[in-house]
Steps between C-alpha positions, in 0.01 A plus 500: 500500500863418467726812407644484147782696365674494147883479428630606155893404403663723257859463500759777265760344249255253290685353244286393206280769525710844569280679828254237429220572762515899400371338103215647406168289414232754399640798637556395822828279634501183629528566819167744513338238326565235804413800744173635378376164439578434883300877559204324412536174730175434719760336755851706483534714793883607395781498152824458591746482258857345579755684291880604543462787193526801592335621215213266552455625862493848355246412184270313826444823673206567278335168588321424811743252644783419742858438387700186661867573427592202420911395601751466253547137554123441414564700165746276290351315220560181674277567779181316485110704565443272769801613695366865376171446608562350871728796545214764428215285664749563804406861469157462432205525760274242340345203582540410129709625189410489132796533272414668189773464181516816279606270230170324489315759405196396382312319769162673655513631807143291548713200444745641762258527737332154471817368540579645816128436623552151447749466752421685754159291494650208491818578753786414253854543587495609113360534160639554186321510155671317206404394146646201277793538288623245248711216671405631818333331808109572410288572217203649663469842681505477842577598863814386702523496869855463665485147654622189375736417169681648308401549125585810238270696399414882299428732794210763429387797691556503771608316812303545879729359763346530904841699624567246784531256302702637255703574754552201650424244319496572081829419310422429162311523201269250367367286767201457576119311422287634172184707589330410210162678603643842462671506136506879541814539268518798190573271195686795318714616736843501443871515715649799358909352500603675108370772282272241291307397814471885508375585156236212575348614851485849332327366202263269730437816737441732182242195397328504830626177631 
C-alpha cells in the first residue's frame, strides 16, 4: 500500500477575513475542522501543516500533527500553494500527499478518501476534485488528472499529488483529462475568501450539509 500523508497551509495576515483560519464554524476553528476530518482518514498516515505563525504553531500543539515552518519568502500573499505545497512535500516522507484546504470546509472525509483511493489505484501523477461554476470550463462534476490542457476550473476538496511527481514534473493548475466515472464532488461546499462565504458554510454546517 502506498504511504499517504496530509499537508494543511495556514498562512497569518489574511486580509478579507481578519485570522481567518482561527474563525469559528460550530465551535471549532477552521483549521480543527480540516484536521479532525483528516483524524478520521482510512489512508492518512501523517498532518502536516505548513505555517510561518507563531501563534498557529503554538494553537497546533494540541493537535496530533507536525509543523513545517514554512520560509518567509513562501509566506507573502503573492506566493502561489503550489510553490507552498512542493516546499512541504520536500519534507514529507510519503509516497503521496493529500492537500486539505481549511477554507473548504465542508467536504466528507469519505469523499477525501475516495479521492485519494482513486489514484493510487490508478497510478496518477495527480487528482484533484472540482465542480462547475458559471462561465467556467465544465458543467458536470467531475475528476481532473494533471495531464494534458489547460482549462479553468472550481477546485474542490482536495487535491492527491504522487510526491515525485509533484516534484518534478507539476507546474500548474488546471491541466489535465476529465474522470468522469468518479463525480465524487460535495455540491455545497464553498471557498471561504469573505465573511459572506462564512456566514453561508456556517449556516450549511448548522443545516447538516
Amino acid at each position: 500500500m502506498e504511504n499517504v500523508d496530509a499537508l494543511i497551509m495556514i498562512r497569518g495576515g489574511s486580509k478579507r477575513i481578519v485570522n481567518k483560519n482561527m474563525q469559528k464554524i460550530d465551535g471549532r476553528t477552521l483549521t480543527q475542522i480540516a484536521i479532525e476530518k483528516l483524524y478520521e482518514s482510512k489512508f492518512v498516515s501523517k498532518i502536516y501543516v505548513s505555517t510561518e505563525s507563531e501563534e498557529y504553531k503554538e494553537y497546533l500543539k494540541d493537535f496530533r500533527v507536525k509543523i513545517i515552518d514554512r520560509p518567509e519568502y513562501l509566506s507573502r500573499g503573492d506566493v502561489t500553494n503550489l510553490d507552498v505545497l512542493k516546499h512541504g512535500v520536500s519534507k514529507m516522507d510519503c509516497s503521496y500527499m493529500v492537500h486539505v484546504d481549511v477554507c473548504k470546509p465542508l467536504s466528507k472525509i469519505e469523499q477525501i478518501d475516495e479521492v485519494i483511493k482513486y489514484a493510487i489505484d490508478n497510478k496518477l501523477d495527480s487528482v484533484f476534485t472540482c465542480k462547475p461554476v458559471k462561465f467556467r470550463f465544465t458543467n458536470e462534476s467531475a475528476i481532473l488528472s494533471q495531464n494534458i490542457e489547460q482549462r479553468s476550473i472550481f477546485f474542490n476538496n482536495a487535491r492527491v499529488f504522487k510526491k515525485e511527481s509533484l516534484l518534478k514534473t507539476i507546474d500548474g493548475w488546471g491541466r489535465g483529462v476529465i474522470h468522469k466515472d468518479i463525480p465524487n464532488v460535495n455540491p455545497w461546499e464553498i471557498d471561504i475568501d469573505n465573511e459572506y462565504d462564512l456566514i453561508c458554510a456556517r449556516a450549511l454546517i448548522k443545516e447538516g450539509y
